[in-house]
N, C-alpha and C positions, 0 to 999 in steps of 0.2 A: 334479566341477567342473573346468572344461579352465581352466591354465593362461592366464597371460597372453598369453605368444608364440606359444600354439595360437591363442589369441584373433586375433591379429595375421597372422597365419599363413593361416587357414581364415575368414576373418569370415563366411561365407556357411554354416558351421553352428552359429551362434549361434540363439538364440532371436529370432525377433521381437519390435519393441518392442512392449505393450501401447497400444493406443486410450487416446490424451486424456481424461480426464473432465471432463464437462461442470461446470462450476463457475459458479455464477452470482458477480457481482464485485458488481455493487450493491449489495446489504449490507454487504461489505467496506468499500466506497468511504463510504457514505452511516455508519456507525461510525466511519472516521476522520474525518468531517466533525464528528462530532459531538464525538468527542474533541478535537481541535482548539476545537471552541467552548467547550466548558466549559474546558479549563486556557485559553482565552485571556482568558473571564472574570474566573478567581480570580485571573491574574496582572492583569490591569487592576483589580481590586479593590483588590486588596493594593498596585499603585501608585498608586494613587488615596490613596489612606489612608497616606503616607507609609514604606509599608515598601521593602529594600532590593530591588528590582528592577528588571535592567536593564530600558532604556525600548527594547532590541531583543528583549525577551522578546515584548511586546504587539504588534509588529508581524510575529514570527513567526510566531505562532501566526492573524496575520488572513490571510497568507500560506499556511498552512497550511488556511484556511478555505476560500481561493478557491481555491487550487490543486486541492483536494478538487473542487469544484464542477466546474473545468475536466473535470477527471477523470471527473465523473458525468458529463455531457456525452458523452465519449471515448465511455462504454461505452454511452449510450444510441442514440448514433450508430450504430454500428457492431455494435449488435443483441449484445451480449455478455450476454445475459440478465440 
């Protein structure tokens, strides 16, 4: 394995970098949607009902809702499988 400063030295007999893998994001995206929705329910639950949480929990989490949505959008746009 060459050195750092042969690294810096010679960069042009390093290895090529490997091709991208194709990753699809829409599951990704469309999981955190869904996470987002269920903890913004139990936390609206649980504020609803008197317990001790903040009232910027509930609007994080709806924050997190849309922002998700925004997001699916991105990727459906822009063809990101």
């Amino acid at each position: 394995m060459p050195s750092l400063i042969d690294v810096l030295r010679h960069p042009e007999q390093c290895k090529p970098s490997p091709e991208p893998l194709a990753v699809s994001l829409r599951p990704l995206v469309r999981f955190g949607i869904v996470v987002w929705a269920v903890v913004g329910v139990l936390v609206w639950i649980l504020w609803f009902f008197g317990g001790r949480v903040p009232g910027t929990a509930v609007w994080t989490c709806a924050a997190g809702v849309v922002l998700g949505f925004i997001g699916l959008g991105m990727v459906h746009r822009r063809g990101w499988r």
